[in-house]
C-alpha positions in Angstrom: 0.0 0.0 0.0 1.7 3.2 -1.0 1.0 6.4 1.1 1.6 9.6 -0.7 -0.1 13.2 -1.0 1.6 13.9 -4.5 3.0 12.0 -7.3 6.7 11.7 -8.1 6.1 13.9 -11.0 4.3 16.5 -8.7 6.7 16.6 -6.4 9.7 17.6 -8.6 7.7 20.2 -10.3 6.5 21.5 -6.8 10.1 21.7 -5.7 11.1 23.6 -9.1 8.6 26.4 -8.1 9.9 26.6 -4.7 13.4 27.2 -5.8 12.5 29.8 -8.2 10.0 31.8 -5.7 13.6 31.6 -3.1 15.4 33.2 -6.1 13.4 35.8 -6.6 13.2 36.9 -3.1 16.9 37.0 -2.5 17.1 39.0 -5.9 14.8 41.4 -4.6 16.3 41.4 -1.2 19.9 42.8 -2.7 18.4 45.0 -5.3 16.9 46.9 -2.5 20.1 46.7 -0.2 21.7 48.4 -3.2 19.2 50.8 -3.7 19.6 51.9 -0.4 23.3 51.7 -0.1 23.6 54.1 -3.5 20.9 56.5 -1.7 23.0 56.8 1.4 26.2 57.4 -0.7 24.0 60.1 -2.9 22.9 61.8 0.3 25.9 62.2 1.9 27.7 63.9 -1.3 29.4 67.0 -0.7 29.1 67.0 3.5 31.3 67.6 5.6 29.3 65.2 8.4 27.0 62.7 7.9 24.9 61.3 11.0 22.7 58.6 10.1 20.3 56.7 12.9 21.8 58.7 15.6 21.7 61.2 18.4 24.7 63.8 18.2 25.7 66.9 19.2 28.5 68.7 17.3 30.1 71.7 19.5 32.1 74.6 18.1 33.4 76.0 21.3 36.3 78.5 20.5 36.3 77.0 16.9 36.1 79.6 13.7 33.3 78.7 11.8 33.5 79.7 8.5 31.5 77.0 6.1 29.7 73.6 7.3 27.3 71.1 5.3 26.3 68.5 7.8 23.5 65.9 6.2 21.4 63.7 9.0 19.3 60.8 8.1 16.7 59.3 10.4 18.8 61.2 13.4 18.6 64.3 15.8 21.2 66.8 15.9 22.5 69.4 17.7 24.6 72.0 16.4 25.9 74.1 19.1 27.6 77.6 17.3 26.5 79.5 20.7 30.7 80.0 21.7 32.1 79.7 18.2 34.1 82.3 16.9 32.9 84.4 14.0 34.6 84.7 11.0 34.9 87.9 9.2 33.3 87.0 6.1 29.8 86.0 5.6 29.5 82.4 7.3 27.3 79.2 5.7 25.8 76.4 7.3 24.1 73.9 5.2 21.2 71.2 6.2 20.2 68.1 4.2 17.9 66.2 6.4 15.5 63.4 5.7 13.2 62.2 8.3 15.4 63.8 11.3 15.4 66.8 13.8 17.8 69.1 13.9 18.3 72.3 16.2 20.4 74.9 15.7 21.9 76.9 18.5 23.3 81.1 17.6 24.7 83.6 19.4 21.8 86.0 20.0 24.2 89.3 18.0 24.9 87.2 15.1 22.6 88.3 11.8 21.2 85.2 10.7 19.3 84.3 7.2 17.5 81.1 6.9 16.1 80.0 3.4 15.5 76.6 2.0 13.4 74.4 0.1 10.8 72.5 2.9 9.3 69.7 2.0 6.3 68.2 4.7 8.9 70.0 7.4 8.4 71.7 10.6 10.9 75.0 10.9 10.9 76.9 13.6 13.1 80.2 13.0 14.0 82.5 16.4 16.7 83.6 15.4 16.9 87.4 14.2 18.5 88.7 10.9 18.5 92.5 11.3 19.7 94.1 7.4 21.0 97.7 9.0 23.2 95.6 11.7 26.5 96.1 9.1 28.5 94.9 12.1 27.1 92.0 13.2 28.6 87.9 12.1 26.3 87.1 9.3 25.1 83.4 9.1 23.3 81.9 6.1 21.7 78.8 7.3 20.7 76.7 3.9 18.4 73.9 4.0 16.9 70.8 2.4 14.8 69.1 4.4 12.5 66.4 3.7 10.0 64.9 6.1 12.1 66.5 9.1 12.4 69.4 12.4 14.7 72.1 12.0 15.0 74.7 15.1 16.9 77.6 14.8 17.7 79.3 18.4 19.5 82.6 19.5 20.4 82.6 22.7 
């Protein structure tokens, strides 16, 4: 008396489709890891720093901050300017941040100009930018952020 579910025939084919469906997953599994790996490397083009799922703070305590392009993914950041020292010349800061918060701490007699291109992102600007104040350090915070929380602060 034989005891089987599936012919011989069955069987092998069964197995053929089971082998092909693995295939296909573990294709599709590293065409997504590469996908992701060539977005990272895109995104962090051209910065300086590059924070991805973390919690930092970068401090510029008695540092001259002239230029900075700091690009966070899926982190929160801090960026502490409140005891840098000025430079002469007009000073940049750049943002590219996807699905991350950033806050950004001035000196409360720096000029600061925020502009940027906001997309579904919270910004919250205190900081002052004062055209007749000649004298003041002049920051121009740029940004790109996608999805994200940017604070500005003068304190």
């Amino acid at each position: 008396m034989k005891c089987c579910f599936f012919k011989k025939k069955e069987v092998k084919k069964y197995n053929k489709n089971i082998i092909f469906v693995v295939a296909g997953v573990v294709v599709a599994l590293i065409l997504v890891l590469l996908k992701g790996i060539c977005f990272i490397n895109k995104f962090k083009k051209n910065s300086d720093r590059f924070f991805a799922f973390k919690t930092e703070e970068v401090n510029y305590d008695d540092e001259l901050f002239t230029d900075e392009c700091i690009s966070s993914l899926f982190s929160n950041v801090k960026i502490d300017l409140k005891n840098a020292d000025a430079s002469d010349n007009p000073m940049n800061l750049c943002l590219k941040t996807k699905y991350a918060s950033v806050v950004v701490e001035t000196p409360a007699d720096w000029n600061v100009k925020v502009q940027g291109n906001p997309v579904k992102t919270n910004i919250i600007n205190e900081a002052v930018f004062d055209k007749d104040n000649y004298d003041a350090p002049l920051l121009f915070i740029n940004y790109f952020a996608e999805s994200s929380n940017i604070e500005i602060k003068s304190k």
